[in-house]
TORDO-952381 format. One record per residue (C-alpha): residue number from 1; residue in one letter; x, y, z. Coordinates in nm, 2 decimals, padded with zeros to 4 digits, always signed. Layout:
BEGIN
+-----+-----+--------+--------+--------+
:   n : res :      x :      y :      z :
+-----+-----+--------+--------+--------+
: NUM :   A :      X :      Y :      Z :
...
+-----+-----+--------+--------+--------+
END
This chain:
BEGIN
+-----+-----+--------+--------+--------+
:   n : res :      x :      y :      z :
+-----+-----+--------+--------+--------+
:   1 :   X : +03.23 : +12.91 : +09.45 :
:   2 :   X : +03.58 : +12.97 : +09.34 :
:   3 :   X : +03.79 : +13.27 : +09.33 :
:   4 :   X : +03.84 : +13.49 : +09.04 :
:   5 :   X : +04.19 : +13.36 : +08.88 :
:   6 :   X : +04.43 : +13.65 : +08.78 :
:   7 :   X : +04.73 : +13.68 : +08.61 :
:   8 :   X : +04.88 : +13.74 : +08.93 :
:   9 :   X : +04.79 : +13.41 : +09.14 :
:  10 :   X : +04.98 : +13.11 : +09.05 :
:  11 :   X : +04.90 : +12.92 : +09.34 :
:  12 :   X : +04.91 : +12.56 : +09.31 :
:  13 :   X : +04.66 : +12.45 : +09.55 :
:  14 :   X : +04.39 : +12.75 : +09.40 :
:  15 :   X : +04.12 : +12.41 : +09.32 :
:  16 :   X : +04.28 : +12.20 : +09.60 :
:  17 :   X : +04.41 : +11.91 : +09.38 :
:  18 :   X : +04.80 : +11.73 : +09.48 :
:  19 :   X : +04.92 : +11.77 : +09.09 :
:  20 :   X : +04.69 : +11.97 : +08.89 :
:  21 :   X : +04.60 : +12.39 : +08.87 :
:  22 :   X : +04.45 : +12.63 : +08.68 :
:  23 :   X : +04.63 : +12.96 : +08.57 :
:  24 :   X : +04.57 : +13.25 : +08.32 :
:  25 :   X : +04.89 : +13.31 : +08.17 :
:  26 :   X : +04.98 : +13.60 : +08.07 :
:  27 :   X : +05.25 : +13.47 : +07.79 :
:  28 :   X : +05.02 : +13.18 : +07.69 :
:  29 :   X : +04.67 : +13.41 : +07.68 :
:  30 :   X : +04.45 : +13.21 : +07.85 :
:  31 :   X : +04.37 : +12.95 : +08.05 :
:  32 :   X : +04.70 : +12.72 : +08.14 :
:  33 :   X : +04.64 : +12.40 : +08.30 :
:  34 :   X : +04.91 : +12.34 : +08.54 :
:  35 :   X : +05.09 : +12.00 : +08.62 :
:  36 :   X : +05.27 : +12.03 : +08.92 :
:  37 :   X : +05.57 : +11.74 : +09.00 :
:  38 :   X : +05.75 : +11.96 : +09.28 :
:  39 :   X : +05.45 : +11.92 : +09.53 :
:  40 :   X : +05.75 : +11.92 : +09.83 :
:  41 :   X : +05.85 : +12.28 : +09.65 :
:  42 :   X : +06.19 : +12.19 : +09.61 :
:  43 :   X : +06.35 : +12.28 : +09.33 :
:  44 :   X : +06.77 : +12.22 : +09.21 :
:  45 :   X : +06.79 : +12.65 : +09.17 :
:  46 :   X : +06.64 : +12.92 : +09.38 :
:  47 :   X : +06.54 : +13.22 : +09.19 :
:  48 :   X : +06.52 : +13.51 : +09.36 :
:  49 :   X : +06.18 : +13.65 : +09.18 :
:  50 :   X : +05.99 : +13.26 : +09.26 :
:  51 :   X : +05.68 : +13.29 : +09.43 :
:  52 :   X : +05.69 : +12.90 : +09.57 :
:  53 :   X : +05.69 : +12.95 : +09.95 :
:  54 :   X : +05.92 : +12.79 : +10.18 :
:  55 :   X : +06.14 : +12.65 : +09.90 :
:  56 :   X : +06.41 : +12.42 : +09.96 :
:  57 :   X : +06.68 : +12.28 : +09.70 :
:  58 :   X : +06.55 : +11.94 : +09.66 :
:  59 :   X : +06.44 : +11.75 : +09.39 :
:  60 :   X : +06.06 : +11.60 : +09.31 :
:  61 :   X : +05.92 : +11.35 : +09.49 :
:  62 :   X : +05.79 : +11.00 : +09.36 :
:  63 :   X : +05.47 : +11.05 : +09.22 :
:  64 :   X : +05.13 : +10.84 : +09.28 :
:  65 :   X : +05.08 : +10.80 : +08.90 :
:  66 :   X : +04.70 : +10.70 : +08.96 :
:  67 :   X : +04.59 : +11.03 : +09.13 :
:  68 :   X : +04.77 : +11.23 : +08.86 :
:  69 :   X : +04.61 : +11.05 : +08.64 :
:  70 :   X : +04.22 : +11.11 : +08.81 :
:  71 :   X : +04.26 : +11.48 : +08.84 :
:  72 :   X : +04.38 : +11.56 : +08.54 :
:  73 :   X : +04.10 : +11.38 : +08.38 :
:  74 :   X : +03.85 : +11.52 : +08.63 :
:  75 :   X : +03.96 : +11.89 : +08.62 :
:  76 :   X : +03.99 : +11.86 : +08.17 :
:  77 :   X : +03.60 : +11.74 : +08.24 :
:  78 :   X : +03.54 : +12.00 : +08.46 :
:  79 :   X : +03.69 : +12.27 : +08.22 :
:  80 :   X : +03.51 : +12.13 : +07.94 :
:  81 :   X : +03.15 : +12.00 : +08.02 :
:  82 :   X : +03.12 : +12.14 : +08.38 :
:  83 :   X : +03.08 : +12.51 : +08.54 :
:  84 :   X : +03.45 : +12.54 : +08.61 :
:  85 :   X : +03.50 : +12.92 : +08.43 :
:  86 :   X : +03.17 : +13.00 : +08.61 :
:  87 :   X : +03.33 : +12.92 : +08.94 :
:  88 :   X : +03.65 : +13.11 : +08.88 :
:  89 :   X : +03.50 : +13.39 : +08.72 :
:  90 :   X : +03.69 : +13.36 : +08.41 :
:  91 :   X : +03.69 : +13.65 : +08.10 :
:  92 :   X : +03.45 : +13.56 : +07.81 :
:  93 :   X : +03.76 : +13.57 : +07.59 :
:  94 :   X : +04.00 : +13.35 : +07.83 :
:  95 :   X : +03.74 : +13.07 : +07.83 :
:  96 :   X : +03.99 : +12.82 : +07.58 :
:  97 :   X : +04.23 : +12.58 : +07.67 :
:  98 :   X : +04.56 : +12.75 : +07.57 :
:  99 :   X : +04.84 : +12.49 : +07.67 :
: 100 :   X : +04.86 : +12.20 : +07.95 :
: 101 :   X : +05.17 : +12.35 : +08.10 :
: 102 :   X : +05.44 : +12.09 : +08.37 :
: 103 :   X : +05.59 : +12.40 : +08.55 :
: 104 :   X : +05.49 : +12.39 : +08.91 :
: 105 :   X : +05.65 : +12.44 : +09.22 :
: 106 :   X : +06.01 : +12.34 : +09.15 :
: 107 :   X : +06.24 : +12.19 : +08.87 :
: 108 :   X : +06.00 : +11.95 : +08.69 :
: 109 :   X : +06.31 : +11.77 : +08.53 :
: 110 :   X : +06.44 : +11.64 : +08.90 :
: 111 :   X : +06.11 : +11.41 : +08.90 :
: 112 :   X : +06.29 : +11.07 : +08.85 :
: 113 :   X : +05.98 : +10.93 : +08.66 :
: 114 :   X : +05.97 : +11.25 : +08.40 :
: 115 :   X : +05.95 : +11.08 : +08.06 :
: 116 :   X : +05.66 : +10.84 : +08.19 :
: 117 :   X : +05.44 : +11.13 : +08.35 :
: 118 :   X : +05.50 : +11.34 : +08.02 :
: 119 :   X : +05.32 : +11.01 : +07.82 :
: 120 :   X : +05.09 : +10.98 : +08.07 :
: 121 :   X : +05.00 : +11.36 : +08.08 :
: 122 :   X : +04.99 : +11.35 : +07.67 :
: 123 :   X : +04.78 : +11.01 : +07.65 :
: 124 :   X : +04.50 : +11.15 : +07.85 :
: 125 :   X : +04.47 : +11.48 : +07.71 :
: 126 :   X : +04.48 : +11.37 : +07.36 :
: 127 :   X : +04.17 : +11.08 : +07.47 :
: 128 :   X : +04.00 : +11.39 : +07.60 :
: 129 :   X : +04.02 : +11.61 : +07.27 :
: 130 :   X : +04.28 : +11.87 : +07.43 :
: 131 :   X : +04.56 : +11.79 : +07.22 :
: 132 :   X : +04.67 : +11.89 : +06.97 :
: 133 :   X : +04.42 : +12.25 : +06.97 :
: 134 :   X : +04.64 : +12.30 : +07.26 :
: 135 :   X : +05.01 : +12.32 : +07.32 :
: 136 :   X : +05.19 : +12.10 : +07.53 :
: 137 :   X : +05.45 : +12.30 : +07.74 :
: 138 :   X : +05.75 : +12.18 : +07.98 :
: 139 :   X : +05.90 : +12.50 : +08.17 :
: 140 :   X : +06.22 : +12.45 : +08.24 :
: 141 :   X : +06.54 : +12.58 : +08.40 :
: 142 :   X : +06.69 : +12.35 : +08.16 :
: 143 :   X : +06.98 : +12.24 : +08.39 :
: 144 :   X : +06.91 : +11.89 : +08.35 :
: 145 :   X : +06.86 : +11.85 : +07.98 :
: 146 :   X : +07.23 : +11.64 : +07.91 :
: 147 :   X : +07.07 : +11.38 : +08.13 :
: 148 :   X : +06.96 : +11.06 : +07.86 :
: 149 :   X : +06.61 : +10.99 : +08.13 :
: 150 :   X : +06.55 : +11.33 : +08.07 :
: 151 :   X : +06.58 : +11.35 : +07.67 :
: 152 :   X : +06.37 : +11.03 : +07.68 :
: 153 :   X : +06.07 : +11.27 : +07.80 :
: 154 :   X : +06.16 : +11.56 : +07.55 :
: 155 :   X : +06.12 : +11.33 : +07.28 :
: 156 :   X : +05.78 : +11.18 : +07.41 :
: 157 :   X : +05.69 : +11.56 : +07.46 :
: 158 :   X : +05.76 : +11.63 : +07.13 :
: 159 :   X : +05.57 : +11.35 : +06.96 :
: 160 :   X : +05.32 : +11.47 : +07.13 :
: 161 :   X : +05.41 : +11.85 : +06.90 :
: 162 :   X : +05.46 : +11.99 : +07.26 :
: 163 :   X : +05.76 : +12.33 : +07.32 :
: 164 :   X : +06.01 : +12.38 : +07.60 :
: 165 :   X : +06.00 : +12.70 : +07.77 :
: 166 :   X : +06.35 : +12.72 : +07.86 :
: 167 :   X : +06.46 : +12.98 : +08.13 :
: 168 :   X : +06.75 : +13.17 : +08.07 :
: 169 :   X : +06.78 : +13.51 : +08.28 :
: 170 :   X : +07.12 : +13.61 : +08.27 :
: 171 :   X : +07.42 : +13.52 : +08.04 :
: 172 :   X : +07.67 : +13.60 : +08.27 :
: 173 :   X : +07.81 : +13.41 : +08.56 :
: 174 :   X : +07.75 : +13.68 : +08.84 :
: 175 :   X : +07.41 : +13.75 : +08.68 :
: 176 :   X : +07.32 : +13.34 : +08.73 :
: 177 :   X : +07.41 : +13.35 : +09.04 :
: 178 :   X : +07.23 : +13.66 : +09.17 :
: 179 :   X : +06.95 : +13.60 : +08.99 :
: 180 :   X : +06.90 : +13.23 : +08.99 :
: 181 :   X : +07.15 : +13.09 : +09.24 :
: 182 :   X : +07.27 : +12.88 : +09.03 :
: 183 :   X : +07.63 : +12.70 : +08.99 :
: 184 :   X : +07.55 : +12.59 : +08.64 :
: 185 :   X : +07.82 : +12.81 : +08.38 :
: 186 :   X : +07.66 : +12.97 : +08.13 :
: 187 :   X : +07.86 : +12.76 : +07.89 :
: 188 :   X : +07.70 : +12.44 : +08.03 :
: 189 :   X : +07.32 : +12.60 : +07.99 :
: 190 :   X : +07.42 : +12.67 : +07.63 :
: 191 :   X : +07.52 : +12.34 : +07.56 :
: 192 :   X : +07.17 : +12.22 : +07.72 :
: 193 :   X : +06.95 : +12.51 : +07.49 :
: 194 :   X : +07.10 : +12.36 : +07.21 :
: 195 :   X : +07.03 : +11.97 : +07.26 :
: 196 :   X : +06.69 : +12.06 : +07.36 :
: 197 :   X : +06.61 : +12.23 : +07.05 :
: 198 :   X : +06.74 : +11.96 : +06.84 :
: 199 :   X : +06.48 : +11.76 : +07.04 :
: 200 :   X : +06.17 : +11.97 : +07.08 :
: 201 :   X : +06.05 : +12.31 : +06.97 :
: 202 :   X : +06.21 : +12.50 : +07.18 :
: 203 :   X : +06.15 : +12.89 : +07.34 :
: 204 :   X : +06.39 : +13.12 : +07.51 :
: 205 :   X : +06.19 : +13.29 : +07.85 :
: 206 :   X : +06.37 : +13.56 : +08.03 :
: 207 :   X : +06.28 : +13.72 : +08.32 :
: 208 :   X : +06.36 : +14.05 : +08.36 :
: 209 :   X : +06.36 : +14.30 : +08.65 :
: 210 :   X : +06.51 : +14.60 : +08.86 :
: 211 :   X : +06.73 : +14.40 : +09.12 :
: 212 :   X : +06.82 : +14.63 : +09.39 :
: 213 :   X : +06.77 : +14.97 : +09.16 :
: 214 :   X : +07.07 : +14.84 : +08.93 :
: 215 :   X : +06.78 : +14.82 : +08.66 :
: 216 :   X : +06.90 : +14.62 : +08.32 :
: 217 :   X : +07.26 : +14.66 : +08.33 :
: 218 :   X : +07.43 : +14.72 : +07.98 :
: 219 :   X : +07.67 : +14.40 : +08.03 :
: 220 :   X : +07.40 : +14.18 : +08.17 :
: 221 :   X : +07.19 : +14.28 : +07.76 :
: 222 :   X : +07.56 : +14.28 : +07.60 :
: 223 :   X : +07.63 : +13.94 : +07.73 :
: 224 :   X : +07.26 : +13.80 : +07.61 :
: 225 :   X : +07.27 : +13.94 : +07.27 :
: 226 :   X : +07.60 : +13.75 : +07.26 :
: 227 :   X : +07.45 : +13.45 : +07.31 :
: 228 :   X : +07.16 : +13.48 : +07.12 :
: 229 :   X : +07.42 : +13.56 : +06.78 :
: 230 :   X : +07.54 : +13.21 : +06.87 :
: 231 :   X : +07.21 : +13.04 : +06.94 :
: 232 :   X : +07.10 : +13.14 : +06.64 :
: 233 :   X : +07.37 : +13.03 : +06.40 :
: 234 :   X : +07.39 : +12.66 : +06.54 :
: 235 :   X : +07.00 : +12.57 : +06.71 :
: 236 :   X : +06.69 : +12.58 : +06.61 :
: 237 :   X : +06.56 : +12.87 : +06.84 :
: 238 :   X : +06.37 : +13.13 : +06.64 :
: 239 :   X : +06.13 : +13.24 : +06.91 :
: 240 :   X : +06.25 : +13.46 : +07.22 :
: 241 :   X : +05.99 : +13.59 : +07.53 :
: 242 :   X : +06.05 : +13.83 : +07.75 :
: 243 :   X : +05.85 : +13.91 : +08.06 :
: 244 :   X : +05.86 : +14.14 : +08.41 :
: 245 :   X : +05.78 : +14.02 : +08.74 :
: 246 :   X : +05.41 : +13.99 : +08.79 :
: 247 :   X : +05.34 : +13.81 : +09.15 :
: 248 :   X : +05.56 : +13.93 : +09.45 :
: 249 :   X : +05.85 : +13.68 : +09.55 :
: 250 :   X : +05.82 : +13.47 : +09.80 :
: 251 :   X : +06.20 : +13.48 : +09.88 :
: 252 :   X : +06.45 : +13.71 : +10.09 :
: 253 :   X : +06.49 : +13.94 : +09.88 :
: 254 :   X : +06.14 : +14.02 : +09.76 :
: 255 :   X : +06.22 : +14.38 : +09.89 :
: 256 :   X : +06.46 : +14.46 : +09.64 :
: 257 :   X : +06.30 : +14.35 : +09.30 :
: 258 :   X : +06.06 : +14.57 : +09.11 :
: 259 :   X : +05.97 : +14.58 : +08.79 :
: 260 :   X : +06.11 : +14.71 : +08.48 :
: 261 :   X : +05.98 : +14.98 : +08.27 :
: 262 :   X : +05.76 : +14.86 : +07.97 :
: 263 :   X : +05.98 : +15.06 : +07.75 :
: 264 :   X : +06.26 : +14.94 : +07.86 :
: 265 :   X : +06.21 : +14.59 : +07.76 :
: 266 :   X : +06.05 : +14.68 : +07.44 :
: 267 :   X : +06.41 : +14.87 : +07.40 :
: 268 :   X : +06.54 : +14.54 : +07.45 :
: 269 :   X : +06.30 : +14.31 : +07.26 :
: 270 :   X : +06.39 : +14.54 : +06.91 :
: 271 :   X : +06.74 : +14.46 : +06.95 :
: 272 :   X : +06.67 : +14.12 : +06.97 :
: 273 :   X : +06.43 : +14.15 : +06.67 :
: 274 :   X : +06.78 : +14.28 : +06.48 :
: 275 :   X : +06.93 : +13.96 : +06.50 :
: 276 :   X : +06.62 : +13.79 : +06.32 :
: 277 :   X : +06.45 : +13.66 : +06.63 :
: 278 :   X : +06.11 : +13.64 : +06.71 :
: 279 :   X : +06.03 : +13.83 : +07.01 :
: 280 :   X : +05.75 : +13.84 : +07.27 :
: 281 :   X : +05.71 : +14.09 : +07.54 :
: 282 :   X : +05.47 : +14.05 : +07.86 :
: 283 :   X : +05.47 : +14.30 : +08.14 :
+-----+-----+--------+--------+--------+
END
């Protein structure tokens, strides 16, 4: 018997397989199958809100192609012919495959063999009749997108009619750095948004949270809506989601996040919507 899955456990070892896990999204509705590359749970950044335990900066690890291979097609068999949402005690209404999702616990761009694993990953659930009902979705911190290996895969994602969830928390330098710890310019993540949404549908995902009582500072929204003017006049970004933290951080300084009021990000979601931008909000 499994555990009842939750919007609040994204572990990636909940079914005790290396690459594959099941999670009810909150953005996606549903049920998520995970694909997990960063089994080492390294990752190039290190958010301060990520759950991953023990995180190093690293990048993914080889991966044994064959055993990717036999559990994803074990765990789609399970899901679709087998007592899987039994198990897990899954909601009448979350019993659908809403996306195949390569997130994980880490970067899933560092994996040297991306583009292959994302034909791979499409191949199979296409031969199993997942795709295309469901979406195909690469999360992404989308630091790595000007690299030509990693373009190869966002093309074979998108023949595949899969969407980037590109990260982008803060539009300011400090707020990249406190947030993500990352030395990537704002600038530079720009430029990246923009080639990947010439490439692949592509969505804008922000996280945001109280950080240390500071709550959404007026030049950290000031600074996005900036972006987002200039976004919108030269890409192909239409669609914008916004979210709270959900699962408590696994990193040192878990104590000093909380979540923000659902009002407040509804605040923030209209004046996105003013811009002409389609906007999301989970909390």
């Amino acid at each position: 018997m499994g555990s009842k899955l939750s919007v609040n456990n994204h572990r990636s070892d909940v079914i005790g397989l290396t690459y594959i896990y099941p999670v009810l999204s909150r953005r996606a509705g549903g049920l998520s199958i995970g694909i997990n590359f960063n089994t080492n749970n390294t990752c190039n950044w290190r958010c301060v809100y990520c759950q991953v335990p023990n995180l190093s900066i690293g990048a993914a690890p080889s991966i044994d192609f064959d055993l990717l291979a036999k559990e994803l097609r074990l765990f789609l068999d399970d899901v679709q012919h087998g007592d899987f949402y039994d198990r897990f005690e899954v909601d009448a209404d979350k019993r659908v495959i809403k996306d195949i999702a390569i997130a994980g616990n880490g970067e899933p761009t560092t994996l040297k063999e991306f583009s292959r694993a994302v034909g791979l990953i499409g191949q199979i659930a296409t031969e199993a009749g997942v795709f295309p009902a469901s979406d195909y979705v690469l999360i992404t911190n989308g630091s790595l997108i000007h690299l030509p290996r990693v373009q190869d895969g966002l093309r074979i994602l998108n023949d595949y009619h899969g969407q980037i969830w590109f990260k982008f928390d803060s539009a300011t330098e400090a707020g990249r750095k406190l947030i993500n710890n990352s030395s990537q310019s704002c600038q530079a993540a720009v430029a990246n948004l923009l080639i990947a949404s010439q490439l692949c549908q592509t969505k804008l995902q922000t996280c945001l949270f109280d950080f240390a009582g500071r709550g959404l500072p007026s030049s950290e929204k000031l600074a996005y809506l900036e972006v987002l003017k200039q976004i919108k006049d030269h890409g192909n970004i239409r669609r914008i989601m916004l979210y709270t933290i959900a699962r408590p951080s696994a990193q040192p300084e878990a104590e000093q996040l909380a979540k923000l009021p659902e009002e407040t990000l509804e605040t923030f979601a209209n004046e996105i919507r003013a811009l002409g931008l389609e906007v999301s909000v989970s909390f």
